[in-house]
N, C-alpha and C positions, 0 to 999 in steps of 0.2 A: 291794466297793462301787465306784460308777460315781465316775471324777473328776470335782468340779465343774466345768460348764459357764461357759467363758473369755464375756465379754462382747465381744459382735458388734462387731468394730472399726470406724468412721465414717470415709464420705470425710473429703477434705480439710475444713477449716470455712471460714467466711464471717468475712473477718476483725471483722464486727460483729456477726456473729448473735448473743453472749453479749448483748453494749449493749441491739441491740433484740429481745431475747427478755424481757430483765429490764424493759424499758419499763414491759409493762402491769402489773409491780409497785410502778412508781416511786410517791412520795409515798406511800403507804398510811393510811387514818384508823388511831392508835392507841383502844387502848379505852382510856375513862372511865366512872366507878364515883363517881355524884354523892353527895355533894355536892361540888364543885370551884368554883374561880375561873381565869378563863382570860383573858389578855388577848393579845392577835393584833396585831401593827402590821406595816405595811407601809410600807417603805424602799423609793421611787422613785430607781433608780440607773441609771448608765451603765456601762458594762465594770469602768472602772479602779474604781468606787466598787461594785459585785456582787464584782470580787477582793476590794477591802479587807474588804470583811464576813465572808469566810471568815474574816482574818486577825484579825478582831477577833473572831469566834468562836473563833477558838484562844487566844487569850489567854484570852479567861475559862474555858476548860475548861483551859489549863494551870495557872492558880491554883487549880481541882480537882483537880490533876493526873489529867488527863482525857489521851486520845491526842489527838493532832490530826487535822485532817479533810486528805485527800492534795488534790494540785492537781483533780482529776476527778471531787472531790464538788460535788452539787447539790441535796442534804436529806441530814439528820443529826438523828436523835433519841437524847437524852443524857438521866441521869437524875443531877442535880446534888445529888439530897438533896433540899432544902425544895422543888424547883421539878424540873418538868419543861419541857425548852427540844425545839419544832423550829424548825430553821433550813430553808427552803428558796430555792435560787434560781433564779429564773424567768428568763424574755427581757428584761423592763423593768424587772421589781423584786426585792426580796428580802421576803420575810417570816419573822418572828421570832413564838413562840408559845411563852407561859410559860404554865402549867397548874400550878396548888398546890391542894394538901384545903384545901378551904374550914372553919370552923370557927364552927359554928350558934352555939354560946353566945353569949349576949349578943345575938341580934338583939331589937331592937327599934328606937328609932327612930335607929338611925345605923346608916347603910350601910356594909356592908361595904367593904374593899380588893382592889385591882384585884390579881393575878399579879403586874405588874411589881415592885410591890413588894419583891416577896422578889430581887430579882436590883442588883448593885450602881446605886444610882443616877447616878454620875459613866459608869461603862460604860455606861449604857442612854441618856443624855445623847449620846454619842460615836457614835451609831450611824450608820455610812457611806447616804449619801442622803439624799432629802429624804420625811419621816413625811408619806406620803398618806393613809394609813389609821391609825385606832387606837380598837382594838376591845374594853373592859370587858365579857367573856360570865359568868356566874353559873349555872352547874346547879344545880338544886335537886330535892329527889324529892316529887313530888307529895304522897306519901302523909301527909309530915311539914310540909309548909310550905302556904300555900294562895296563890291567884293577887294578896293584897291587902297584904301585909305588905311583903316586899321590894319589889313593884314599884311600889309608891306612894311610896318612900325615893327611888329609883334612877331614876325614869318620869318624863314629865311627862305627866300624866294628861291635859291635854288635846290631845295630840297621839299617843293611844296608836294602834299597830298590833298586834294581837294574832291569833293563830288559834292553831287545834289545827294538828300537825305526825304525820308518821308514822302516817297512817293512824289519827286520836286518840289514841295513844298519851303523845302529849305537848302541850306547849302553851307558844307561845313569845309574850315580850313585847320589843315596843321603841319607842321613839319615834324613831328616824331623826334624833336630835338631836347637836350637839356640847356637849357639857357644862365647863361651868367645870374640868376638871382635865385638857380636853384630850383627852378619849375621849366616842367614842359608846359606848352600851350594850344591850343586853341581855340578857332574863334567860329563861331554860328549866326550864320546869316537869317530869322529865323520863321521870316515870312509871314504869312498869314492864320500862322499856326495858336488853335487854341491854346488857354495857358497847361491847361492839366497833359494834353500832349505833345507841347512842349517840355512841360516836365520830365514826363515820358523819353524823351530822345533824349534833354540833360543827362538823363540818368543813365542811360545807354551809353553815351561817349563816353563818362564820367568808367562806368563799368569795365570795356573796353580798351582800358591804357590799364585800368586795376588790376584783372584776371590777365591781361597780357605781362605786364608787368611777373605776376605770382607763377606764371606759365613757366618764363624764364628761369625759375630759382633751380629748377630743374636740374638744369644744362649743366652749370659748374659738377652735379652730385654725379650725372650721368658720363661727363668726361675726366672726373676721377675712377669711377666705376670702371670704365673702357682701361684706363693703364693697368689698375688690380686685374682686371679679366684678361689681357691677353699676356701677363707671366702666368697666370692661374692654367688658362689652354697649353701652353707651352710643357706645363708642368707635367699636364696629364696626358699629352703627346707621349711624353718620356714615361709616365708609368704604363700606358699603354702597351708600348713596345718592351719594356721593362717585365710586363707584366706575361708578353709571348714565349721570352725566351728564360724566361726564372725558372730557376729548382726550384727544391723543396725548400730548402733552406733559404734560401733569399724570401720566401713568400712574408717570414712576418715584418719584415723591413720593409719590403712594398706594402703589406698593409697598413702600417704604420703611416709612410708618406700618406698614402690616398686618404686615410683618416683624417688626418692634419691638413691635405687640402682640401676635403668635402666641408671643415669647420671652417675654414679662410673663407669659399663661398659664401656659402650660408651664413655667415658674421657680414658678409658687404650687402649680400643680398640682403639680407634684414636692414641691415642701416642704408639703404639706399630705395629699398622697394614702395614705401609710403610713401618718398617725395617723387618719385619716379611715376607712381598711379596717381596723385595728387594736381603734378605737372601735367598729366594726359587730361585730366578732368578741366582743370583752368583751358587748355586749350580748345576744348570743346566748347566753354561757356564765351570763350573770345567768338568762334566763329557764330555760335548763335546769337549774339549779341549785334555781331556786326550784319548776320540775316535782319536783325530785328529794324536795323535804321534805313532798311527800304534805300539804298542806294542808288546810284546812276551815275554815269560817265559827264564830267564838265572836260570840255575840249581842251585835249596838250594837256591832262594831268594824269597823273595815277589815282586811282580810286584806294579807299582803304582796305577792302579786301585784295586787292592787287597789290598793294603793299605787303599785309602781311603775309601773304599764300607767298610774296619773295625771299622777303626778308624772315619770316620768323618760320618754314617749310624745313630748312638747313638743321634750326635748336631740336624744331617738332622731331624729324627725323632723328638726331642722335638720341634724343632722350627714348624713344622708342623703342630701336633698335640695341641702346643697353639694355635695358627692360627684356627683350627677346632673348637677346646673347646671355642675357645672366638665366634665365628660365631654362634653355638650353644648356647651358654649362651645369648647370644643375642637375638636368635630367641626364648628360653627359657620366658625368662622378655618377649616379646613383648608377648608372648602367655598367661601369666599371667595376662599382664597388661590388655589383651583385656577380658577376664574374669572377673575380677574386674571391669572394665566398663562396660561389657555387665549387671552384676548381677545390678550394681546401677541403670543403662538404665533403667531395670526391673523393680525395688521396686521403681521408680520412673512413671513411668508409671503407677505402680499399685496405688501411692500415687495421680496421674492425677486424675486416675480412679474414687479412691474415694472422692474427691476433686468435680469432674464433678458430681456423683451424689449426692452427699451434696446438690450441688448450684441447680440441680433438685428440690430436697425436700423442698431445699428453693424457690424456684420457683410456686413451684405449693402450697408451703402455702400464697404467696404472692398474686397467682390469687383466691383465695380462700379467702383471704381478700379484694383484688377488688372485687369480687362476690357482698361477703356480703355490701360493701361500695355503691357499686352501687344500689343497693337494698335499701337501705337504701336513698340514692340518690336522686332515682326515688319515694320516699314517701313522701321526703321533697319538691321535684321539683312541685310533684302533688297538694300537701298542698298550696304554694302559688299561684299554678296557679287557684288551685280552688276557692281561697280566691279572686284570681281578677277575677273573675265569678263572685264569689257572690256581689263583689261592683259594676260591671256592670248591674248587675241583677236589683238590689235598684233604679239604676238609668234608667234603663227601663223601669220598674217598672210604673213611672211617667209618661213613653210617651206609655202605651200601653201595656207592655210585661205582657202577662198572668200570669205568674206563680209565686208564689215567692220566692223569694232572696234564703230562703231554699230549696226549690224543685227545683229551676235551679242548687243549687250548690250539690244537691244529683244527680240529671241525669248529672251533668257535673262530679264527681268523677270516674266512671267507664270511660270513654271517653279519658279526661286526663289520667288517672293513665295507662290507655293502649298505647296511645300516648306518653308517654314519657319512658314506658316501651320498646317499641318498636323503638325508634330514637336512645334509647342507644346502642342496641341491635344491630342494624347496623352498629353503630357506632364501636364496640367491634369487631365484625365479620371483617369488613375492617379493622381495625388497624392491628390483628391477618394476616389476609389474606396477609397484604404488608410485 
């Protein structure tokens, strides 16, 4: 017999390829097997409060004597008994998802209880962040329940949104409403759907109110953004104009303003511009999400994309158009600001200008008094050179020199006075010339 074949040993590995290899596994819909009750809430958290909710997850899986979830978890599905929990934690928030068999007897006219119920009420109270979302879902299997029973307990009928989902396969109801016990709801009719793509759709609705929900937070950031941006335009209106008709003098007090509100921008832009790209992002993952459930029109209702393309088009829009106006407004100031600097640039150049011919004019009065100084110089220079002529003269005189002391010192003045004329004069020339 041949020995079995050793497996093909692997370069080195990528110290993260396991992390994002398992990525496109993360969060998975579990299957559901209706009838069930599911409630969903999402905990708006900061770091330290996304830690604690681990920790508060381990505690209640250690009073199951459950393992605990290590530092490096980021979803966790546990099966507690009466309840099924996922935990997951996102960038901004955390969501928590109790799933229990729903149990038909007895409907009729009192509605059913939400999931949470089954899971301690003082823990579910204690939950790390602040409850943005919270979500009563109901599955129900078409074949056994019809579209009028539960959802006229659980609905408010004149605010219903309804459609078929999955391709008709199912058909979902909600009113987009907050209900006295502190949950929106709705309910899924859920057909003949298998359980893993039922799951699949749970998790979709579930999604859906989530990202719509975080889409929202937006709106408040974007319509305090709009009252700062339009003193901010007004402001710049006025240096604008401020800025056509200024001196010289007024320019560092316009520049000053325009400084102080290029920093006011750029202070809101920063504090507003991450919830503002963040808000655009959720709203994107709302409409993909709501692609995802394969929708269709049930007669006399609104559909859920017809809902939100009404109702949430208004928030989409503001938060966008801050987003634009502050990008502009920004590129505004900078286009101001570079104006006001070019024009100083300018009258400062021009103040060079006259500056350098000033020091010209001084300049050539200064060689114009070396002229004269030279001149004057070379008279003095000649004068004593001629005078020690003449005392050489006297004393040649004695030994032979023809001429006297005064006629050597007259033919010696033209001589000198050119000689010393001329040494200067080279001397000027070279100095100039280096």
């Amino acid at each position: 017999m041949s020995a079995p074949l050793l497996p093909t040993p692997l370069p080195p590995q990528h110290a993260q390829r396991a992390l994002l290899h398992n990525e496109v596994h993360a969060r998975p819909p579990e299957a559901i097997e209706a009838p069930v009750a599911s409630t969903h809430i999402v905990m708006w958290a900061d770091a330290a409060a996304r830690e604690a909710s681990r920790a508060h997850l381990g505690a209640l899986l250690r009073n199951h004597h459950q393992p605990q979830p290590d530092v490096d978890t980021t979803h966790l599905r546990v099966d507690l008994g009466p309840v099924r929990i996922r935990w997951e934690m996102h960038t901004e928030f955390v969501t928590w998802t109790f799933t229990v068999p729903l149990h038909t007897e007895g409907f009729g006219d009192s509605e059913p209880l939400g999931a949470a119920h089954s899971v301690p009420r003082d823990w579910l109270a204690q939950l790390p962040g602040q409850c943005l979302c919270g979500l009563n879902l109901w599955v129900l299997p078409t074949r056994e329940f019809g579209s009028g029973s539960l959802v006229r307990h659980v609905l408010n009928e004149d605010a219903l949104v309804a459609s078929t989902v999955a391709d008709g396969h199912g058909e979902v109801y909600t009113d987009f409403a907050i209900h006295p016990d502190g949950y929106s709801r709705m309910v899924l009719l859920a057909g003949g759907m298998t359980p893993r793509r039922l799951g699949r759709l749970v998790q979709r609705l579930q999604e859906i109110e989530t990202y719509r929900m975080a889409a929202l937070l937006g709106l408040p950031a974007a319509r305090e953004a709009v009252q700062v941006l339009a003193g901010a335009e007004r402001e710049l209106a006025e240096l604008a104009d401020a800025i056509r008709l200024a001196t010289r003098d007024d320019e560092p007090e316009l520049l000053d303003r325009l400084t102080r509100l290029a920093g006011q921008v750029e202070s809101e832009h920063a504090a507003t511009h991450s919830r503002l790209s963040a808000s655009s992002a959720y709203f994107e993952l709302v409409d993909r999400r709501i692609a995802e459930i394969a929708e269709s029109r049930l007669a006399g209702l609104q559909t859920i994309r017809e809902f939100m393309d009404r109702r949430l088009t208004p928030a989409r829009g503001t938060c966008d158009w801050a987003a634009r106006r502050q990008e502009a407004l920004s590129r505004r100031v900078s286009r101001i600001s570079q104006l006001l600097r070019t024009r100083v640039e300018i009258e400062q150049q021009q103040s060079s200008q006259a500056l350098l011919a000033s020091m010209n004019q001084r300049q050539d009065l200064q060689l114009k008094l070396q002229s004269t100084v030279e001149g004057l110089s070379a008279a003095a220079i000649t004068y004593y050179i001629v005078g020690l002529v003449s005392y050489l003269a006297k004393g040649a005189q004695k030994l032979g020199w023809p001429l006297s002391p005064e006629s050597t010192a007259a033919i010696a003045i033209p001589v000198v006075g050119f000689s010393v004329w001329w040494s200067l004069r080279r001397l000027h020339h070279r100095m100039f010339k280096h």
